[in-house]
C-alpha positions in Angstrom: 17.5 -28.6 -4.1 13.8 -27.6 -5.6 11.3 -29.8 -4.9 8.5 -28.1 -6.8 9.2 -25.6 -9.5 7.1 -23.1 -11.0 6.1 -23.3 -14.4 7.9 -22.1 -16.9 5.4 -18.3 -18.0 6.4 -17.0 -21.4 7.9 -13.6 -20.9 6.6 -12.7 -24.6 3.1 -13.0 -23.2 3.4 -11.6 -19.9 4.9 -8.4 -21.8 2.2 -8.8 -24.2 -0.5 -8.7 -21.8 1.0 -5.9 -19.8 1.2 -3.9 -22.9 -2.3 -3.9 -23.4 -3.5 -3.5 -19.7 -1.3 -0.4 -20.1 -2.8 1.2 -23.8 -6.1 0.2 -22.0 -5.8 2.4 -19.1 -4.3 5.2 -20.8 -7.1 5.3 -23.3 -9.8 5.4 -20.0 -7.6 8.1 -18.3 -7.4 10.3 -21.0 -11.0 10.0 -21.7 -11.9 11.0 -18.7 -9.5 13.6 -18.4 -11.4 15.3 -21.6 -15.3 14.2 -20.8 -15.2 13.8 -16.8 -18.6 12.1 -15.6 -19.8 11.3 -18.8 -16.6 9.5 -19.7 -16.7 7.6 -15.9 -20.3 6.5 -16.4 -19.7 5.1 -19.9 -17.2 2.8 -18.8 -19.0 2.2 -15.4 -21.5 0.3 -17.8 -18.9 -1.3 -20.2 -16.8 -2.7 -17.3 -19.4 -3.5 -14.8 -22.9 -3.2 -16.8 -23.1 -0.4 -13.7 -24.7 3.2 -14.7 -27.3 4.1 -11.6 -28.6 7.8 -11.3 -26.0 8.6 -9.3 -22.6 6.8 -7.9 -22.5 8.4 -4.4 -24.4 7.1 -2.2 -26.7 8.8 -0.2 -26.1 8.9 3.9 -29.8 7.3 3.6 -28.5 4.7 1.1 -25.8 3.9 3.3 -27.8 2.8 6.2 -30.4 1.3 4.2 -27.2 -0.8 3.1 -25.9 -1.5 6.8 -29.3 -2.7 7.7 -28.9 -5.3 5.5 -25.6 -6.5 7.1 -25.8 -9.2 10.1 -25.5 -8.8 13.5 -22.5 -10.8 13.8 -20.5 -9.4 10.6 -21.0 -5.3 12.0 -19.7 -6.5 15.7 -16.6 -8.3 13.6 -16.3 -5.3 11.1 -16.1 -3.1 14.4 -13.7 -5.5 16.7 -10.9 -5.9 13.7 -11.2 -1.7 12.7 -11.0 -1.1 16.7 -7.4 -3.6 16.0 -6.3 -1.7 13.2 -6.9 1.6 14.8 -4.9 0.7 18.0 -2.3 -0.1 16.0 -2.3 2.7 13.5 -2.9 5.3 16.4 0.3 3.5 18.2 2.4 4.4 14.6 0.8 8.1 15.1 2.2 8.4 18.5 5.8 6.6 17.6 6.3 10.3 15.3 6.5 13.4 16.8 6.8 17.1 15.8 9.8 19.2 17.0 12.1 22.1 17.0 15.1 22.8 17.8 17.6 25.3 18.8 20.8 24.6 16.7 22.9 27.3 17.4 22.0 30.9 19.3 19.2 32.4 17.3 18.6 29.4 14.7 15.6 27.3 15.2 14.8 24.1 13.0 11.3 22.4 13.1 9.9 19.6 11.8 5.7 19.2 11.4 3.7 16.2 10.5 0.8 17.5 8.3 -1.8 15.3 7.0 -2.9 15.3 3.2 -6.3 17.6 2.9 -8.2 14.4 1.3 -7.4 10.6 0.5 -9.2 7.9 -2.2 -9.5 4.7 -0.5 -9.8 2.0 -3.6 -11.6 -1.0 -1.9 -11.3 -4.1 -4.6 -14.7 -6.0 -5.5 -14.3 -8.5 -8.9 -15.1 -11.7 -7.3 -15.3 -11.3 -3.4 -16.0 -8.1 -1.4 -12.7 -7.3 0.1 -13.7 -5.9 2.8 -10.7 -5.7 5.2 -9.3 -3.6 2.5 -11.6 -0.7 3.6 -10.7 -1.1 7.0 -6.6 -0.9 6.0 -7.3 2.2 3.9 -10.0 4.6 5.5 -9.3 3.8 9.5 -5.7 4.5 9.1 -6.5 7.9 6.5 -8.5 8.9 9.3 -6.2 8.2 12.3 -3.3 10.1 10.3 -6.0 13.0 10.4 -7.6 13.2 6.6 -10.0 15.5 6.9 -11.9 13.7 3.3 -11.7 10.7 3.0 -13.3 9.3 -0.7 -14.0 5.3 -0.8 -14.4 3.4 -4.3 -15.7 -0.1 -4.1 -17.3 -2.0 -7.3 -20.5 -3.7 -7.4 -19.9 -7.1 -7.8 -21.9 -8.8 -10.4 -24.5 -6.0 -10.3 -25.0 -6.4 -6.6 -24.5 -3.7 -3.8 -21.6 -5.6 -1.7 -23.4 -4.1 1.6 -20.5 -5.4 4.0 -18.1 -3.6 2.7 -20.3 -0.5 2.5 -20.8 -0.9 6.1 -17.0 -1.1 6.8 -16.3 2.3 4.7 -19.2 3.5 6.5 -18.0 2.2 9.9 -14.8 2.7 9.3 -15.8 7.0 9.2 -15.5 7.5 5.1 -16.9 11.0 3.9 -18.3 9.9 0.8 -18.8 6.3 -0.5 -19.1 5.8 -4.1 -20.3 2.5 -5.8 -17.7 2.5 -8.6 -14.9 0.5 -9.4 -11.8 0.1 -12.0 -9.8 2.3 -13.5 -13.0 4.9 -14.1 -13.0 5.2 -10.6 -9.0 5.5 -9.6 -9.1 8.2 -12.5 -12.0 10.2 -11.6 -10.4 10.4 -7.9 -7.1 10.9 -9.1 -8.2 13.6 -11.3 -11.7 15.1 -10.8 -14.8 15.1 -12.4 -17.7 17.6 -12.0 -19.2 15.6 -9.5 -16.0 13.6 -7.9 -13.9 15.7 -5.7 -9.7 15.7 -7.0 -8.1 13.9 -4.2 -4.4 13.8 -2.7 -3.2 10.4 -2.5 -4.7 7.1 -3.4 -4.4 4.1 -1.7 -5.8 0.5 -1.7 -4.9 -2.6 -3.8 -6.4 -3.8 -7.0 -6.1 -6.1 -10.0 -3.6 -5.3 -12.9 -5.5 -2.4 -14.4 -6.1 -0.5 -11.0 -2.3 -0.9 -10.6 -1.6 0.3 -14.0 -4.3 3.3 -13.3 -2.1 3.9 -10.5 1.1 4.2 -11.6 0.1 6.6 -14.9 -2.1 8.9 -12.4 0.9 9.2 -10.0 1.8 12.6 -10.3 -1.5 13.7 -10.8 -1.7 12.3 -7.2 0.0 10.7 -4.5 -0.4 6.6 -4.3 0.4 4.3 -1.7 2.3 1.6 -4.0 2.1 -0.7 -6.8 0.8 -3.7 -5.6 1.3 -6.9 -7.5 -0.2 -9.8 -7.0 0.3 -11.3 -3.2 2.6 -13.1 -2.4 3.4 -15.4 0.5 7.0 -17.1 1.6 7.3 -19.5 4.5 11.0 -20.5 6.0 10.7 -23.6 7.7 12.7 -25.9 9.6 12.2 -30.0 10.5 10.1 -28.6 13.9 7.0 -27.2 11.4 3.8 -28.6 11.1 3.5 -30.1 7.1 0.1 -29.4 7.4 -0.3 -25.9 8.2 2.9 -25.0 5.9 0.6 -26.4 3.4 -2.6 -25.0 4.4 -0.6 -21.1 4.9 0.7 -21.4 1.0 -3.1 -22.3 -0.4 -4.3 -19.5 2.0 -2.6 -16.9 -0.3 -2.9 -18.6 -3.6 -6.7 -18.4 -3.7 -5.8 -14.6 -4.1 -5.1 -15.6 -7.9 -3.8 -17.4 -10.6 -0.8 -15.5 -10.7 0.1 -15.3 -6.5 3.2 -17.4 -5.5 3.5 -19.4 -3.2 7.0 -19.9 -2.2 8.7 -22.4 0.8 12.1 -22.3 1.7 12.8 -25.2 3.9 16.0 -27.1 5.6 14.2 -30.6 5.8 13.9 -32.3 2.7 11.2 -34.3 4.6 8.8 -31.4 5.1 9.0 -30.2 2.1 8.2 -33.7 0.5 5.0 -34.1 3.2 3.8 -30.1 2.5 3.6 -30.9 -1.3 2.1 -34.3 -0.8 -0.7 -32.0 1.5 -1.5 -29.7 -1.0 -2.0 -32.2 -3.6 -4.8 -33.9 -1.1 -6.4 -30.7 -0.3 -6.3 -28.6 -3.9 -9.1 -31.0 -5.0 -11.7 -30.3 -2.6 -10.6 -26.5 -2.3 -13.6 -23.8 -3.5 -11.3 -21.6 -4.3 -9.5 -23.7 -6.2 -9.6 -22.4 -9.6 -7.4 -19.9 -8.2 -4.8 -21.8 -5.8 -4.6 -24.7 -8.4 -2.9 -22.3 -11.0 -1.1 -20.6 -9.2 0.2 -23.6 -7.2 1.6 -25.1 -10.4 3.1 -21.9 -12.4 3.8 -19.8 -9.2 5.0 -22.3 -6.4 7.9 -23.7 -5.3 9.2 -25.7 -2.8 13.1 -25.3 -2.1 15.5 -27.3 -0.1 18.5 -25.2 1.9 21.4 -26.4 4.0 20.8 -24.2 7.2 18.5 -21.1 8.5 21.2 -18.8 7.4 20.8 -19.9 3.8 17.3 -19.9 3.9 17.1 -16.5 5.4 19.6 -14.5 2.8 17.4 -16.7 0.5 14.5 -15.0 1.5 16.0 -11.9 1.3 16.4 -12.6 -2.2 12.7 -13.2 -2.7 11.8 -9.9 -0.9 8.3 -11.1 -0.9 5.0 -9.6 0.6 4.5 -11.4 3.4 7.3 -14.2 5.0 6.0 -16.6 7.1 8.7 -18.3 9.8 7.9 -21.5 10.9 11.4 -22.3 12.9 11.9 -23.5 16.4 13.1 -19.8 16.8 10.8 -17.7 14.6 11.9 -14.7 16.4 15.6 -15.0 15.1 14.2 -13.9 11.8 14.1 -10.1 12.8 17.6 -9.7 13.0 18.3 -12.4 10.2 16.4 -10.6 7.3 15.9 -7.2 6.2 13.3 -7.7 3.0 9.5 -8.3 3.7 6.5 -6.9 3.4 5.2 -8.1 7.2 6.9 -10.9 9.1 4.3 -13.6 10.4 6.2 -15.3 13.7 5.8 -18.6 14.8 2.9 -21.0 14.6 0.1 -19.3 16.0 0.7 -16.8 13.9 -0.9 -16.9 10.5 -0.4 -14.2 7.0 -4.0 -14.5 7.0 -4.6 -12.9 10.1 -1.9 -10.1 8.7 -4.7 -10.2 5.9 -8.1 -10.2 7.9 -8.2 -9.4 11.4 -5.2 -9.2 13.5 -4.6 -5.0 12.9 -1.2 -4.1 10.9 -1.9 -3.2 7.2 -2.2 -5.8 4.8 -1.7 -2.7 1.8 2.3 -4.3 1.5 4.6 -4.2 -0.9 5.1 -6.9 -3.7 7.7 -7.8 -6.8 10.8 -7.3 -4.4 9.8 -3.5 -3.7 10.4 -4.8 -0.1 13.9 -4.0 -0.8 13.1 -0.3 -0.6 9.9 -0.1 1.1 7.4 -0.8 3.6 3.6 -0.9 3.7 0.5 1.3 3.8 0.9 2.8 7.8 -0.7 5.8 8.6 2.9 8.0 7.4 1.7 7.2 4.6 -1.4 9.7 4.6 1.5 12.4 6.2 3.4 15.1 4.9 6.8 15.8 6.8 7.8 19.3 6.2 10.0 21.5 7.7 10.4 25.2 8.9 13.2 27.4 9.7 13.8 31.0 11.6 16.8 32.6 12.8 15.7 35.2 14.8 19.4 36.4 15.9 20.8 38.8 13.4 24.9 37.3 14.3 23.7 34.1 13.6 22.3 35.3 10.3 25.3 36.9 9.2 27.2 34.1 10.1 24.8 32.0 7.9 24.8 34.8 4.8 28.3 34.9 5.0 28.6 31.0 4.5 26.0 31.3 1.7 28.1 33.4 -0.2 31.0 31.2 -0.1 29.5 28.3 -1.2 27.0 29.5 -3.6 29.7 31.1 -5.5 31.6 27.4 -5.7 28.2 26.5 -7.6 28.1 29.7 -9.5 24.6 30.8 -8.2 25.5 34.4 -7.7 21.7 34.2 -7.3 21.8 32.7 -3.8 24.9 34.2 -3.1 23.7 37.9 -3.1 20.3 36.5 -0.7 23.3 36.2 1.9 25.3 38.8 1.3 22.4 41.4 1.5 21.4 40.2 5.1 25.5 40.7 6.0 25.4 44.2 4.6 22.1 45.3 6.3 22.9 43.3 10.1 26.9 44.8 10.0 26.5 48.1 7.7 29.0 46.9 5.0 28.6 47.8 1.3 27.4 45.7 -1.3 29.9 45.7 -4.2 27.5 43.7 -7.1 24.8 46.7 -6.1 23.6 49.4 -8.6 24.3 53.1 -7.4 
């Protein structure tokens, strides 16, 4: 049973706008591909009337900046990146280099090698996000990235000096007050006076995403992050009122964030609409929520937990919220999510803010395949081999030449069967007198 239903969005339009996001970002990238700084600057000024003497800031900038910033805000900036460190440090420690011995003479390793440097996209547009910086540039630099290159927009021709100070707190090498696709491209890429980086990471709106996805290739990105999403299971034990204060949380993202609840009682799901019709009204940010309440929520109505659960699974959403008398069942009950959130006390936006996991998560059902930004994310696994016993290599050579020859790679075949001939002293029919 649905209780609320999303509005019915034209797919003609949604194509239509995604076709022009798309020609618009591959007209910036390949302008800046061809003209570099002069190409970032000019639409540093169309996009964000933005075009000072330089876009790096200065280390005396920066803590002209952070002097700026309250008291209060730098000793919360510092408590939530010394949360998100713990955590990402913790992820560091859970993978481990090895080698081993798998037969006399063969040894098989396995290294963990961080990327050389990382672009940390921190979105502006309407609010300084500044937990994004803390998600991006505390876990680069916990993986080990030795450069670490932060983007952040000015936002409405203002210096957002908070999130400067996170970027700056958080240990960036160079901050940079640019935003867009100018400034994913110029990292992604290189400009005469941006350094090429590895791998981007870090959120953004449709065209940052779109910047992202053509660029990849050129670089390394995180994900493609849609917009956010949230999905709370419920059962006839959860509080109406914070189900319905949880789902506005993440709609004030955007017009175009869902807001999903999957519920067994008919009852709650009839009070939690009934709630977020009273508070929509009086919400600040409800030019936002409101929208995307009506054409991106819905409230649905399940027999039983095991329905709503392979339900959600269907959603793969961002983050799931379980509000169940048993909220811990829900790890072994469900396999698609972007971050579980368990049990009252614990709400997305704390995923989002403060609480230390990374809220860089996947979105548009890529939970089905992956996970979130972690610090892995900035690492390379790579391997290495040596066989250091001359048996073992014939051994090897010989089996080589077997079943390269099944492929027809005569190629790969004779790399064997020259180590047989020189470790045993046999002849090597295939070569020249």
């Amino acid at each position: 049973m649905v209780l609320h239903m999303k509005s019915a969005v034209s797919a003609a339009d949604d194509s239509e706008k995604r076709a022009a996001v798309c020609a618009t970002v591959a007209s910036v990238i390949a302008d800046i591909r061809d003209n570099g700084d002069t190409a970032v600057r000019k639409y540093s000024e169309k996009f964000d009337n933005w075009s000072p003497e330089q876009f790096r800031l200065s280390a005396e900038e920066i803590d002209r900046i952070v002097a700026t910033v309250p008291e209060q805000t730098l000793a919360d900036i510092r408590t939530v990146q010394h949360n998100v460190r713990d955590f990402a440090q913790r992820q560091l420690e859970s993978l481990r280099d090895f080698e081993v011995e798998t037969q006399p003479g063969v040894f098989l390793g396995q290294k963990n090698i961080p990327v050389s440097a990382a672009g940390a996209y921190v979105p502006g547009g309407r609010y300084p996000l500044v937990a994004s910086a803390h998600m991006t540039v505390v876990t680069a630099k916990v993986a080990g990235v030795e450069r670490v290159t932060t983007c952040t927009p000015p936002i409405h021709g203002e210096v957002p000096a908070a999130t400067i100070a996170a970027m700056h707190l958080a240990g960036a090498d160079e901050i940079l007050l640019l935003g867009g696709v100018q400034a994913v491209a110029a990292m992604a890429i290189g400009t005469e006076t941006i350094g090429k980086v590895d791998l981007i990471a870090g959120p953004g709106n449709a065209y940052v995403a779109e910047a992202k996805k053509q660029l990849f290739g050129d670089v390394g990105i995180d994900l493609l992050a849609g917009p956010t999403e949230i999905l709370i299971v419920a059962d006839e034990h959860a509080d109406p009122f914070i189900v319905a204060v949880d789902l506005l949380s993440q709609a004030e993202h955007g017009p175009d964030s869902p807001a999903i609840l999957i519920t067994t009682s008919e009852t709650l799901g009839g009070q939690v609409i009934k709630h977020i019709d009273a508070l929509l009204p009086g919400m600040p940010t409800a030019d936002f929520a409101g929208p995307a309440w009506r054409d991106h929520g819905q409230v649905i109505v399940v027999d039983d937990l095991a329905e709503a659960f392979r339900l959600a699974d269907e959603f793969a959403s961002e983050h799931v919220q379980i509000l169940t008398e048993s909220p811990r069942q829900a790890l072994t009950s469900m396999r698609n999510y972007g971050a579980l959130f368990l049990g009252e006390g614990t709400g997305v936006s704390y995923g989002d803010k403060v609480i230390g996991t990374n809220h860089t998560l996947p979105t548009r059902k890529a939970a089905t395949y992956t996970g979130g930004l972690w610090v892995g994310k900035y690492l390379k696994t790579v391997t290495y081999q040596e066989i250091t016993d001359k048996a073992a290599s014939v051994a090897l050579g010989e089996l080589l030449g077997r079943t390269a020859r099944v492929e027809s790679f005569e190629g790969h075949a004779r790399s064997g069967d020259v180590r047989v001939a020189k470790y045993t002293g046999s002849s090597l029919p295939w070569a020249p007198e």
